[in-house]
C-alpha positions in Angstrom: 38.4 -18.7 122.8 40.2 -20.7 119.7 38.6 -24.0 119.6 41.1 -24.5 116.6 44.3 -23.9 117.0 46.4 -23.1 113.6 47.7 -26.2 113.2 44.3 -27.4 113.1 44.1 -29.0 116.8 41.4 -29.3 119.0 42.4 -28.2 122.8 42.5 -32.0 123.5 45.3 -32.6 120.5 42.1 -34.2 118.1 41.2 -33.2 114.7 37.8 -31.4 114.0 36.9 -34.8 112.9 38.2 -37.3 115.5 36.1 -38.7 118.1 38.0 -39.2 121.9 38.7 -42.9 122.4 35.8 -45.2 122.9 35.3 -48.2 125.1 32.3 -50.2 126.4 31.5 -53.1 128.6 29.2 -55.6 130.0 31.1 -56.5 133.1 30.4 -53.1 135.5 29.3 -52.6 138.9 25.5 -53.0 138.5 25.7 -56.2 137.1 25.1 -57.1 140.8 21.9 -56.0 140.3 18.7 -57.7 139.7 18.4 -56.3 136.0 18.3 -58.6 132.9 21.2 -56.6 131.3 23.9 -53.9 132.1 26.6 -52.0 129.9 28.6 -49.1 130.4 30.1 -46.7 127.4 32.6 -44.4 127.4 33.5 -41.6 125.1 37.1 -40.0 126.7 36.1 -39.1 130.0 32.3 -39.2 129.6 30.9 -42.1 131.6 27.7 -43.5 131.0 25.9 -46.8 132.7 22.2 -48.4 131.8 20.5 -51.6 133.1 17.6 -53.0 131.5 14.5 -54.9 133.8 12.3 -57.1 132.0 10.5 -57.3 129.6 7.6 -58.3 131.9 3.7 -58.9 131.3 1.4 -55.7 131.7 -0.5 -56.3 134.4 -2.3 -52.7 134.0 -3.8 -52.1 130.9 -4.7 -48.4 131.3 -1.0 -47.8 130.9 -1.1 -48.8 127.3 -3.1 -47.6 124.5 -4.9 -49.8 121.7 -2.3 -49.4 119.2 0.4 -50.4 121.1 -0.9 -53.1 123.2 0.6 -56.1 120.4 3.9 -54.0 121.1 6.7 -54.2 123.6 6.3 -50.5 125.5 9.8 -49.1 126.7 10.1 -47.0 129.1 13.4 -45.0 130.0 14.0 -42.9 133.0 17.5 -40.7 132.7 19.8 -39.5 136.1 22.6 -37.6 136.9 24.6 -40.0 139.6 25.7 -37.8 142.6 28.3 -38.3 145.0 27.3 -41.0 147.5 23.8 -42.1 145.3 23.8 -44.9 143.3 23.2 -44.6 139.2 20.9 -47.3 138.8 18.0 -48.3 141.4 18.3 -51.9 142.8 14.7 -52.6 141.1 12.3 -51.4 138.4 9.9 -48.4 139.1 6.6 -49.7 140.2 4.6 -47.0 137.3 5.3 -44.1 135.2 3.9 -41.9 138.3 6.9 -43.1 139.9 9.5 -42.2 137.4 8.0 -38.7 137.3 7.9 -38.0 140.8 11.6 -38.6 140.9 13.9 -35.9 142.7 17.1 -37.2 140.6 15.4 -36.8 137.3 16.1 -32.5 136.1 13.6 -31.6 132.6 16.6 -32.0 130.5 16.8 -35.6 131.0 13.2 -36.1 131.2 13.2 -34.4 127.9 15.9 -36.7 127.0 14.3 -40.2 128.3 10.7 -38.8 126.1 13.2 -39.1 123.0 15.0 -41.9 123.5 11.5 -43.5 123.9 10.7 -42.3 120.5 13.9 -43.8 119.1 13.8 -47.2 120.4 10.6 -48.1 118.9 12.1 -47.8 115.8 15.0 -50.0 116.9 13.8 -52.8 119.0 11.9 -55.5 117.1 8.6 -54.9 119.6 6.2 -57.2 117.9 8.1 -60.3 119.8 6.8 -59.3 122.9 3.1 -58.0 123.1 1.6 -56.8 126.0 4.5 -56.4 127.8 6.8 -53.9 129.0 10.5 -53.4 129.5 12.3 -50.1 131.9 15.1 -48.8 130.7 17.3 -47.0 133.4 20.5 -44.8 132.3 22.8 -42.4 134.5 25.7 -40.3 133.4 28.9 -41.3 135.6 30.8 -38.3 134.5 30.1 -36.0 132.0 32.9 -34.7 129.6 30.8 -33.7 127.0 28.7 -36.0 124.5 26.9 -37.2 127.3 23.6 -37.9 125.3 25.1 -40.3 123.2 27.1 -42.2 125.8 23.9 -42.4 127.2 22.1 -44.2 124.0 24.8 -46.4 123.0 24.9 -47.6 126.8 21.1 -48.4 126.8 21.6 -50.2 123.6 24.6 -52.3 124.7 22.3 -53.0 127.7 19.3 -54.3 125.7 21.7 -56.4 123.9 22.9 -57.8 126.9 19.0 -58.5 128.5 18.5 -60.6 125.1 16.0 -57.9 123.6 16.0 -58.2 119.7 17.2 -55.5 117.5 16.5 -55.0 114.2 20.3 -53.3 113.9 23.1 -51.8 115.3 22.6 -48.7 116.2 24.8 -45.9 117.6 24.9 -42.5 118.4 27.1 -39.5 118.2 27.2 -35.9 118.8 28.8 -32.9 117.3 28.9 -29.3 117.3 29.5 -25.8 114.7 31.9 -23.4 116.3 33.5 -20.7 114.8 32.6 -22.1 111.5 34.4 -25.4 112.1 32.2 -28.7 112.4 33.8 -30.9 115.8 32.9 -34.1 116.3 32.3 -35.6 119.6 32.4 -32.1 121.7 34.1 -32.1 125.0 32.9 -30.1 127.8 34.8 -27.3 127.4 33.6 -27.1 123.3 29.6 -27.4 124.8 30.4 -24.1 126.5 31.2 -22.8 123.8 27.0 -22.8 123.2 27.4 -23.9 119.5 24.9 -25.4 116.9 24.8 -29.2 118.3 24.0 -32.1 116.2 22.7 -35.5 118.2 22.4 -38.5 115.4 21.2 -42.1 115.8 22.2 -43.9 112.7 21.7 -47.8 111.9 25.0 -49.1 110.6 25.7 -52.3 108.3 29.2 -54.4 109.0 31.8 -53.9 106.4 32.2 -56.4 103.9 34.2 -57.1 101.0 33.0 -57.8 97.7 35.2 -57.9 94.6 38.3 -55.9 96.5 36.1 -53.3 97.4 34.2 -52.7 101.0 30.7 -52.1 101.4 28.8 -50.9 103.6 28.9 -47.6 106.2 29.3 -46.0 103.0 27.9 -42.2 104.6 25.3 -40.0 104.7 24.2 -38.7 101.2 26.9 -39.4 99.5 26.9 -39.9 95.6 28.7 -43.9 96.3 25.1 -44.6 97.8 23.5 -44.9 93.9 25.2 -48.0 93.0 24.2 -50.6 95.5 21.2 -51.3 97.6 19.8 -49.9 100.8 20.8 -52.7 102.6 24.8 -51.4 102.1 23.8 -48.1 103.2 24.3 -46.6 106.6 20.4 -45.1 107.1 20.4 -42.4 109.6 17.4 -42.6 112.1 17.1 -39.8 113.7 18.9 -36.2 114.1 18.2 -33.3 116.3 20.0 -30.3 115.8 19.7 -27.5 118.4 21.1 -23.9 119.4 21.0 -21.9 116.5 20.7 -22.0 112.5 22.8 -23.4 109.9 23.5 -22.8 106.2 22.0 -25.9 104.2 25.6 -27.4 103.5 26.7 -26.4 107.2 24.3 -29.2 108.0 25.3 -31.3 105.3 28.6 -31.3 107.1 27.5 -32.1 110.7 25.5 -34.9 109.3 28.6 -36.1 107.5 30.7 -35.8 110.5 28.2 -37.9 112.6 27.8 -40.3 110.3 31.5 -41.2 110.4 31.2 -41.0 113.8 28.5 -43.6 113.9 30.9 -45.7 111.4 34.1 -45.7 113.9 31.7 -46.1 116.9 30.1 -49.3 115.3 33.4 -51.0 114.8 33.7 -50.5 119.0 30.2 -51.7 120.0 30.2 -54.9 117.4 33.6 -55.8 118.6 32.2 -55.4 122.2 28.9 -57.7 121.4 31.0 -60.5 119.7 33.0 -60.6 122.6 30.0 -61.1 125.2 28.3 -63.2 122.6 30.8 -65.8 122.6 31.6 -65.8 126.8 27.7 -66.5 127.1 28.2 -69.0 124.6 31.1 -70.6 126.4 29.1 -70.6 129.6 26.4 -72.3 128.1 28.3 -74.8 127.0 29.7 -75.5 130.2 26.0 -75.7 132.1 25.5 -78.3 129.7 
């Protein structure tokens, strides 16, 4: 199958490059539900929901080991939502037992949740809440490819929304090598094509201006990153790259191509956060 056409079009009409459009919200279905914070992301037609409960006190304190009892422990449980079942449970698991025993949950996503784990601790500022303990719980509405990066951006618009601290924005994106052509943001049909696929979680900086020129979201290794700081640098957190092997500057590109992904992404989710930032504001202002 041409996953390229001549022209240099994508089956969809994208460019290798392009991700599908990208939306997000606060104001979804299981908002309803007794979690501190719900969001819902969107790449194209890949549909992903999260609510957060808590954080609450750990009552058991076998569940947590003496390093990270000063530390907020997240835990994440991943589903596929099935005709007639709802995505997100009405209440938080009772223990991890629970979440393991659970008939929804296939390996990959429990393979999935164990790394999005992993991931958050570097993200969420989990010194403000020792001994406690927050449940993450994400479903994939539809899935149109990309659906593991819906799926992070949706649990971090979520903890947003439940007023958990972040030391950053942070945003995922997929891509994947086919036929020697790197494709951003794959679509269903392109994850058939069993490519090399690249996940990336990178922490990106707001643009600003400073003499005429913008900084910030500069890219990944790119030469621009020697003149200014680390703080106008978009840092990549984490990468996994699966299915195969690559050339050196085959990777090079996938980790270029995310990492504009993550930039056009971040303008999305920001714009989405100021928005629900400033109607919880509002409201505020009216309780008073």
């Amino acid at each position: 199958m041409e996953y390229v056409s001549l022209e240099g079009l994508r089956n969809d009409g994208r460019r290798p490059n392009e991700c599908r459009h990208t939306s997000c919200a606060f104001e979804n279905p299981i908002s309803a539900n007794s979690c501190s914070g719900s969001a819902e992301f969107t790449f194209g037609q890949t549909t992903a929901v999260a609510a957060v409960f808590g954080p609450h006190s750990s009552l058991s304190t076998s569940t947590i080991d003496s390093l990270s009892m000063e530390r907020l422990k997240v835990t994440v449980e991943i589903t596929s939502a099935a005709f007639g079942m709802d995505a997100i449970p009405k209440k938080r698991a009772t223990n991890a037992a629970t979440l393991m025993k659970s008939s929804k949950s296939s390996r990959k996503n429990k393979e999935l949740a164990v790394k999005f784990e992993q991931i958050l601790r570097c993200c969420i500022d989990a010194k403000r809440y020792p001994r406690s303990e927050v449940y993450v719980s994400a479903a994939t509405i539809n899935d149109d490819g990309s659906a593991s990066a819906a799926l992070f951006n949706s649990i971090v618009l979520a903890l947003v929304d439940a007023g958990i601290p972040m030391l950053d924005v942070f945003v995922a994106v997929c891509a994947t090598r086919l036929d020697g052509e790197t494709l951003l943001d794959q679509n269903e049909v392109e994850e058939r094509g069993r490519g090399v696929e690249c996940f990336v979680v990178a922490e990106t900086k707001e643009r600003r201006k400073t003499d005429g020129l913008q900084k910030g979201n500069i890219g990944f290794n790119s030469k621009m990153n020697d003149d200014y700081g680390d703080d106008d640098v978009k840092r990549i957190v984490s990468y996994d790259i699966s299915g195969g092997k690559l050339a050196p500057a085959a990777v090079d590109d996938l980790l270029r191509a995310c990492a504009k992904g993550c930039d056009e992404v971040s303008r999305v989710v920001r714009k989405a956060m100021k928005k629900r930032l400033r109607k919880l504001a509002s409201t505020t202002r009216n309780l008073a």
